[in-house]
C-alpha positions in Angstrom: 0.0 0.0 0.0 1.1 3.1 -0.8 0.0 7.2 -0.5 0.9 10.0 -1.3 0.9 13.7 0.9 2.0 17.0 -0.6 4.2 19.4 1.3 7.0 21.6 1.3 10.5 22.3 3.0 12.1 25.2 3.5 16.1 26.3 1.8 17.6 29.6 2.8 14.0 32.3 2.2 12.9 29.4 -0.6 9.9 26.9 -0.2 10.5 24.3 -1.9 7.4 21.7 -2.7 7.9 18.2 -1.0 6.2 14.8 -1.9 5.6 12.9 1.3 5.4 8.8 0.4 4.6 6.4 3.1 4.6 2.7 2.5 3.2 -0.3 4.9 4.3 -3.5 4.6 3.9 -6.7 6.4 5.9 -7.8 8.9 7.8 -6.4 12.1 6.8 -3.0 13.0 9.1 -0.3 12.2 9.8 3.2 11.2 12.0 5.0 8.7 12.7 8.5 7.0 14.9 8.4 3.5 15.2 11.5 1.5 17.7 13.2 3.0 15.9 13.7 6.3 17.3 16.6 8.6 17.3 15.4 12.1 13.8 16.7 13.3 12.9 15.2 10.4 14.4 12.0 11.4 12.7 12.4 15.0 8.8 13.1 13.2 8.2 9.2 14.4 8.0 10.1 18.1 6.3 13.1 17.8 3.7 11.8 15.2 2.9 8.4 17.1 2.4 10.5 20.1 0.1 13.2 18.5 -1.8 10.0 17.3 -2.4 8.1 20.2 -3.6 11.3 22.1 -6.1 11.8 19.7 -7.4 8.4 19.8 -5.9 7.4 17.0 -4.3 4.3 16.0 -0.6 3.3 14.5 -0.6 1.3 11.9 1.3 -2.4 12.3 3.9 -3.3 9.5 7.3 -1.8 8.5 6.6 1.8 7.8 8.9 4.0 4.8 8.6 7.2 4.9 10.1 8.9 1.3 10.6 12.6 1.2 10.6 13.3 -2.5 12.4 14.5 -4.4 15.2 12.9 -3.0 18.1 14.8 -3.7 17.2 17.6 -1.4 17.6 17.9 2.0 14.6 18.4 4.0 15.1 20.5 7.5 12.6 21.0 10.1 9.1 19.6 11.7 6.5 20.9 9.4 6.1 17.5 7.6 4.8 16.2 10.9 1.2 16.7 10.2 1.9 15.4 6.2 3.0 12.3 8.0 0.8 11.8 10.1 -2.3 12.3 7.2 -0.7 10.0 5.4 -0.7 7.5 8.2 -4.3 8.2 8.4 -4.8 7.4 4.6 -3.3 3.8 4.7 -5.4 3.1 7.7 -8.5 4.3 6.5 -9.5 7.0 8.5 -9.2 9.8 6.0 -10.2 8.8 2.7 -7.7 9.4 0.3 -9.4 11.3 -2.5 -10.6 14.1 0.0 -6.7 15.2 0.4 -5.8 14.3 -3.2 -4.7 18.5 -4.4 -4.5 19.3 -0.1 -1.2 20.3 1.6 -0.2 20.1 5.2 2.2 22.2 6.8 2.9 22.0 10.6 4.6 20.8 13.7 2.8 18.0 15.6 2.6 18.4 19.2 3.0 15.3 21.5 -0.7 16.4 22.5 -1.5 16.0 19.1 -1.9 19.8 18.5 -0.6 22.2 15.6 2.4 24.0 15.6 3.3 26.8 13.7 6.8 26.3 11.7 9.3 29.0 10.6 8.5 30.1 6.5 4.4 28.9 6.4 4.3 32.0 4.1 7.3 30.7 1.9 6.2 26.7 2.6 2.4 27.8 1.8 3.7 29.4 -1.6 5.6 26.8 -2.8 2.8 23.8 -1.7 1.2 24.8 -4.8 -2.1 23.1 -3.7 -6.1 23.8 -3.9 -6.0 23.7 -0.5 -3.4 24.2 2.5 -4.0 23.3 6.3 -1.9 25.1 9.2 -1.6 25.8 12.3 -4.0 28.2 13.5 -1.6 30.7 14.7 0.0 30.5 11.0 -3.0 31.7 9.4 -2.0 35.0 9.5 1.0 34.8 7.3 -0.1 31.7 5.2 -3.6 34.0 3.8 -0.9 36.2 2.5 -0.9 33.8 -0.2 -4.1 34.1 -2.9 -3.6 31.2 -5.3 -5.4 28.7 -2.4 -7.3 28.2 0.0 -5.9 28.6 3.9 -7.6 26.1 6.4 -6.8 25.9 10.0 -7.2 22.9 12.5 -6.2 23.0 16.5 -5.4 19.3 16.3 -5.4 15.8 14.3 -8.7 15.2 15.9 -10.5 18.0 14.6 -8.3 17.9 11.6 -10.2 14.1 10.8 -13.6 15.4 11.9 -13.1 18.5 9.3 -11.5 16.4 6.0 -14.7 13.7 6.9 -17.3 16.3 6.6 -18.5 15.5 10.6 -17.6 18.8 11.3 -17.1 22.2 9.3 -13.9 23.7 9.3 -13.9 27.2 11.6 -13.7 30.4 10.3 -10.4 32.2 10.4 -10.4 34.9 12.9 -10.5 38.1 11.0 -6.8 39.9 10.6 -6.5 43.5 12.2 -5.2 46.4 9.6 -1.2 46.9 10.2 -0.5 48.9 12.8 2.7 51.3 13.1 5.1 50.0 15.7 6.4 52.3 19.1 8.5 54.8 17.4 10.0 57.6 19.4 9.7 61.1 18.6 12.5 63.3 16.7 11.6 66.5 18.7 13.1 64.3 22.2 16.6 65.6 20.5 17.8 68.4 22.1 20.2 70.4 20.0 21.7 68.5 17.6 21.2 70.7 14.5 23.4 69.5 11.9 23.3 65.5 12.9 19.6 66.2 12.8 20.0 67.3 9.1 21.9 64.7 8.2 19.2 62.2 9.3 16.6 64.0 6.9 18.8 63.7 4.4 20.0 60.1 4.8 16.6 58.8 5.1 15.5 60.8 1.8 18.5 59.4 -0.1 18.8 56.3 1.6 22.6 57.3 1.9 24.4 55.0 5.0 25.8 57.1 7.6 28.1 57.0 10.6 27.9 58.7 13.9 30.9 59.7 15.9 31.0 61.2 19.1 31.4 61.0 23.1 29.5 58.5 24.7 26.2 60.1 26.1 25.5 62.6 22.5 22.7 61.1 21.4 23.9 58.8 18.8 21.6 56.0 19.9 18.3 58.5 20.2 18.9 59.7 17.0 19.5 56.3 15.3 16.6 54.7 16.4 14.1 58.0 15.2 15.2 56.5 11.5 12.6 54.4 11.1 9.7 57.0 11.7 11.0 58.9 8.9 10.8 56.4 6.1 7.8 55.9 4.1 5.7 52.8 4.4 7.6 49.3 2.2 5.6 48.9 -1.1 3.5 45.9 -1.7 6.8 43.5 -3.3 9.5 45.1 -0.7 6.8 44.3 2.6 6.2 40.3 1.2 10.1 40.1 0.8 10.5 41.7 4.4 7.8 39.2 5.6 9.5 35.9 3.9 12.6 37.0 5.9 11.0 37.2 8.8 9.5 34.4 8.9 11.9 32.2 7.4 14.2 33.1 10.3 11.4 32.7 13.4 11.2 36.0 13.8 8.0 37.5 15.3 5.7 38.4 12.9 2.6 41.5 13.5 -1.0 40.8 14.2 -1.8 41.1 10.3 0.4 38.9 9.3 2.7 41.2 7.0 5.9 43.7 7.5 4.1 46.9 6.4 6.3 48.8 7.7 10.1 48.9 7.7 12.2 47.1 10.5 14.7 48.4 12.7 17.8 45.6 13.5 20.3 46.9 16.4 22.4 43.6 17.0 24.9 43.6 19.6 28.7 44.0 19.2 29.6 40.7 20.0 27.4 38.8 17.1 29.1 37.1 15.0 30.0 37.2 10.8 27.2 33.8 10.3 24.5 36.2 12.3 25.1 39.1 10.2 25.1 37.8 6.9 23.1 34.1 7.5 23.7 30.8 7.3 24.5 28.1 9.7 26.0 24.6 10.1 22.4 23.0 9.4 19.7 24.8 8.3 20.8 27.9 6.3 18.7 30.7 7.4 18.5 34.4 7.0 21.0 36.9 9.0 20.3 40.3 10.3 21.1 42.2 7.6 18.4 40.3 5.4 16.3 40.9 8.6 16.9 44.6 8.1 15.4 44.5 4.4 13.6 47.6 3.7 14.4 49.0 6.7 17.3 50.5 9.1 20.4 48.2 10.4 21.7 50.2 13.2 25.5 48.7 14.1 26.1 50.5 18.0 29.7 50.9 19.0 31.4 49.8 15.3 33.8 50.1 17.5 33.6 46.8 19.2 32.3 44.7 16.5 35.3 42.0 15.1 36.8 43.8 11.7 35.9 40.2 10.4 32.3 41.1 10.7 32.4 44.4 9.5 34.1 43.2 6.3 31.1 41.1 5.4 29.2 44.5 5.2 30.7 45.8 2.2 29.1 43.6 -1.0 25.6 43.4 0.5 25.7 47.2 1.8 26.6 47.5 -2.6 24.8 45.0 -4.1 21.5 44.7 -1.7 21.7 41.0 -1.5 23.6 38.5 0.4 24.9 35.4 -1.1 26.0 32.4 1.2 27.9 29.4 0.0 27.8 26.1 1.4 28.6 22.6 0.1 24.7 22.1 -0.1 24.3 25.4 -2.5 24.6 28.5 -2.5 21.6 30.9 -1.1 20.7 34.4 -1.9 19.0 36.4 0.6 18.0 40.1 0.5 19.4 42.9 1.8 18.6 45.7 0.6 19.1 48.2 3.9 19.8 51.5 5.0 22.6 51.1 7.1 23.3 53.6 10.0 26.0 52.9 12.7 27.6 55.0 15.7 31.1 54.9 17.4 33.2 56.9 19.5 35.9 58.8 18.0 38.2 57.0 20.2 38.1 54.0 23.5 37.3 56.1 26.1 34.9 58.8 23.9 36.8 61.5 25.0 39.2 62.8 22.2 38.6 66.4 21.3 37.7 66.9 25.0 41.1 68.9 26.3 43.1 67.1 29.1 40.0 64.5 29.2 41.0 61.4 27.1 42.9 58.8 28.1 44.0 56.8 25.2 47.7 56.6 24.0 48.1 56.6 20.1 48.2 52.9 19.6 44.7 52.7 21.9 43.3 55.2 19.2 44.7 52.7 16.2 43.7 49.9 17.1 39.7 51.0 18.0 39.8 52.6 14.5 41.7 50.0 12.7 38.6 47.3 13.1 36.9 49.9 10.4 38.6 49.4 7.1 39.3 51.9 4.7 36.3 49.9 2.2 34.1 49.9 4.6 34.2 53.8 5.6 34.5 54.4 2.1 30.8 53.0 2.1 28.8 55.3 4.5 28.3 58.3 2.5 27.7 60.7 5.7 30.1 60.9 8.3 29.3 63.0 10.7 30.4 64.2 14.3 28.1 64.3 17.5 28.8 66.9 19.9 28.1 66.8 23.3 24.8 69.2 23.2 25.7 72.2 25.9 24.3 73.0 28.8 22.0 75.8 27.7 20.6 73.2 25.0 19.6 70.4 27.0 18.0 73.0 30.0 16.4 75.7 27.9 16.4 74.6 24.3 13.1 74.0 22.6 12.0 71.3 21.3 12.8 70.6 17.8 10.6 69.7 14.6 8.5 66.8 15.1 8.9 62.9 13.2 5.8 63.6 11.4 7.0 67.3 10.1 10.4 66.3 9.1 8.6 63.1 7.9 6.6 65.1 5.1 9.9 66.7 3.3 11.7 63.1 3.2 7.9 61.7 1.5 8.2 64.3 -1.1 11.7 64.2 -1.6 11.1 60.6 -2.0 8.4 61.1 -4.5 11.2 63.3 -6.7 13.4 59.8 -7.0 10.3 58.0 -7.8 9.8 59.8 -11.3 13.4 59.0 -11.9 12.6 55.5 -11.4 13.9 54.2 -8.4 13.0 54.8 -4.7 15.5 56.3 -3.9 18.3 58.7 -4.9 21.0 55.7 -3.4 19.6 53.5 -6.2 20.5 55.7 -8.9 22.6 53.9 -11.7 25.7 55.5 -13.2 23.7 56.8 -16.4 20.7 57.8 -14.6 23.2 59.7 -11.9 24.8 61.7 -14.9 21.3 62.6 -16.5 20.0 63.6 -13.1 23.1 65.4 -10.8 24.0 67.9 -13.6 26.8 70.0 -11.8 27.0 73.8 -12.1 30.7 75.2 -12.9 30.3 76.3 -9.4 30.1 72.4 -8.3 32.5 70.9 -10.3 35.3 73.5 -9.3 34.2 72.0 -5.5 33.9 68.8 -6.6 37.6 69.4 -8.2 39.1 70.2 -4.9 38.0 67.8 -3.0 39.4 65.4 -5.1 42.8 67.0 -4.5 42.5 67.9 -1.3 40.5 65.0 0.5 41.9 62.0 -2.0 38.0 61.6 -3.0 37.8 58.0 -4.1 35.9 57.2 -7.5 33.3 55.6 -5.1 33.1 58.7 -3.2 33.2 61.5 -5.6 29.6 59.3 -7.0 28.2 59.2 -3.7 29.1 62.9 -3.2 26.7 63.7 -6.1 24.1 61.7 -5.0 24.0 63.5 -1.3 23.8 67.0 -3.4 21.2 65.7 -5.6 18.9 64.2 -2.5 20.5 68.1 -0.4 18.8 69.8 -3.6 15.2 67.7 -3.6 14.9 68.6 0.0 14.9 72.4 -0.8 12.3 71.5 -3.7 14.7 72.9 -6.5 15.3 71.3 -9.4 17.7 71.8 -12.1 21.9 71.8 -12.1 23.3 71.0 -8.9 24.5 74.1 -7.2 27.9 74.6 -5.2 26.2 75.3 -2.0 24.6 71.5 -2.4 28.0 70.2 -3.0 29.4 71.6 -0.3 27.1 70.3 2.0 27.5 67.1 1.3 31.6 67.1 1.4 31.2 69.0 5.2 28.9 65.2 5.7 31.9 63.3 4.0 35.0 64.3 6.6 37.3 62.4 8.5 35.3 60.6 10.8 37.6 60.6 14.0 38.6 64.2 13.8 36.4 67.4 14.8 35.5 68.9 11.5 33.6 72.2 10.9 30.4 72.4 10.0 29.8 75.8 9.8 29.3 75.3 5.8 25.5 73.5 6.8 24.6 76.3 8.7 25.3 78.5 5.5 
């Protein structure tokens, strides 16, 4: 006897669709997984019989084969448990086999016989390619993300019997809530802060990367974490991608089921290069950078992190996908992110402050030293954080709200949008030349920095683009003007000397 259950397993952010075979024969009783069964694949027998017997079900005697097909691919995790267990329930006659014939089952069995939700349902749901999909029930909301079938939901095997035999209608899914914005703190908390401020509009309307450096206690970490309010909601293809991330990695997912709006990472110094970028020793999944997708990857004290992992940065933070090899393929994961991080100019914080710091010289070259040259190449603001005075943090007023600051990056935003991308980052090289036309004004700046800072070929294009997004803040359009260019060199400076700013306040 022999039946067949569709599923699917998950690779990397991919669902890939999965054959579950089960064959009884005569003879003592036994049970085996070939395929290339992960190991909680391999352990579905314990968890299955269980879930059966507790639902008054019965195991069926003979030898037991379980094939995962196609059999060149490895399977990982527990949501074939409930495909198993169906099929189980085929050969012995307690689900009739022509009611599951275009169904597919995705979960985790409990030993209660209950239904788990497993990391990627949307991405396992997608790739089932069925009529008709059953999950758990706290999977419906990302599995209805998907139109081309129908989602059904089941507590446990029990009900799920009752429901395929027509005893029992299947419930109604509970009704999803709209997205709701996520707890994001207000840019007018910032006292002072003028110029970092500006930079933040203008990184978040470019999507330009930036770098914070200054003494410990400046703000860096308030302002950082205001990004997010600032950016406009993720489009309909950016929010599903976001969503596959998240769920392929078991991250939390919101009430509606979807990433409407864009994620803030802030991993700790001490992660390492496999949690940035993904992978792993058995199941490959996504890293934090691909969990950042669409939104703001916030790296506190670069300082800290191992130069190792800050080297992985630099092709995704180009490219806006990651790419991880193993012996068992290579995956591709996005990444497309807007990366902001924060450091202190030196190990104590405290150079620039007279008589104050501590460090010798080599202290000072070996906390910047874990920052390549490539890497600070990439952030195309770098800009200082002073300690705000007295007089600012006692009597200052509060400064422009999220929502007003907000408005100019939306429009500015809308500016890149007839150029065709969504942002002014994204500009190619032939779009960058038909868009950032320089005044004779500009190029004469753009000519000295060259000289005077050694302004890479990397950074001399990213220059261009900061003027561009500097000059669809301030609603003109036309050539780019020298004021716009020298904005955005005073952004570009050495990051762990004081600079002058006084050009931004121009």
């Amino acid at each position: 006897m022999l039946t067949a259950i569709k599923s699917a397993t998950l690779r990397g952010v991919l669902g890939y669709p999965v054959t579950v075979e089960i064959h009884i024969s005569p003879g003592i009783g036994g049970f085996s997984v070939v395929g290339l069964p992960g190991a909680a694949c391999r352990e579905a027998q314990d968890r299955v019989r269980a879930a059966l017997q507790s639902c008054g079900l019965s195991w069926p005697r003979g030898r037991i084969t379980v094939n995962l097909a196609p059999s060149g691919e490895r399977k990982e995790g527990a949501g074939l448990d409930l495909a198993i267990a169906v099929g189980l329930l085929v050969m012995e006659k307690k689900i009739r086999r022509k009611a599951v014939q275009d169904w597919g089952f995705i979960a985790e069995l409990g030993l209660d016989g209950s239904l788990r939700r497993v990391p990627g349902t949307l991405n396992l749901v997608e790739a089932a390619k069925c009529s008709t999909v059953v999950v758990a029930p706290d999977a419906y909301p990302e599995a209805s993300l998907v139109k081309h079938c129908d989602i059904r939901i089941a507590h446990n095997l029990a009900e799920l019997v009752a429901f395929i035999n027509g005893s029992r209608e299947f419930p109604q899914p509970p009704a999803l809530p709209p997205p709701t914005p996520p707890p994001i703190a207000d840019l007018a908390d910032i006292k002072g802060q003028r110029t970092v401020r500006h930079a933040l509009e203008i990184t978040a309307a470019g999507g330009h990367h930036m770098l914070m450096v200054g003494a410990p206690g400046a703000g860096k970490t308030m302002l950082a974490h205001r990004m997010v309010g600032l950016l406009p909601l993720l489009d309909h293809d950016t929010a599903l991608e976001a969503t596959r991330v998240h769920s392929a990695a078991g991250l939390p997912l919101p009430k509606s089921g979807i990433i409407s709006y864009p994620p803030l990472r802030a991993p700790h110094h001490t992660m390492s290069a496999t949690s940035l970028v993904g992978g792993g020793s058995g199941a490959v999944r996504p890293g934090e950078i691909s969990a950042a997708h669409g939104g703001v990857l916030f790296l506190d004290e670069l300082g800290e992190f191992s130069s190792v992992v800050l080297d992985t940065l630099r092709q995704p933070v180009e490219e806006g996908v990651v790419r991880v090899s193993r012996a068992s393929g290579t995956f591709v994961f996005p990444a497309r992110i807007l990366l902001l991080a924060a450091m202190n100019p030196c190990p104590c914080g405290e150079l620039g402050s007279p008589g104050s710091c501590r460090c010798t010289m080599a202290d000072r070259a070996r906390y910047t030293r874990r920052v390549s040259g490539p890497l600070l190449d990439r952030f195309d603001l770098r800009v200082l954080v002073p300690r705000p005075s007295m007089q600012e943090l006692i009597d200052a007023s509060p400064g422009e709200s999220t929502e007003v600051v907000r408005e100019r990056v939306l429009k500015a935003r809308e500016i890149a949008g007839q150029r065709g991308v969504l942002c002014n980052a994204e500009l190619s090289d032939f779009q960058l030349e038909e868009e950032a036309v320089l005044t004779e004004g500009a190029k004469v700046k753009l000519a000295e920095a060259i000289q005077k800072q050694r302004l890479s070929a990397r950074g001399y294009r990213r220059v261009r683009c900061v003027a561009l997004t500097i000059q669809d803040l301030t609603g003109r359009r036309g050539a780019i003007e020298a004021k716009c260019i020298s904005q955005a060199l005073a952004l570009r400076a050495e990051p762990f000397v004081d600079f002058n700013a006084d050009l931004l306040a121009s």
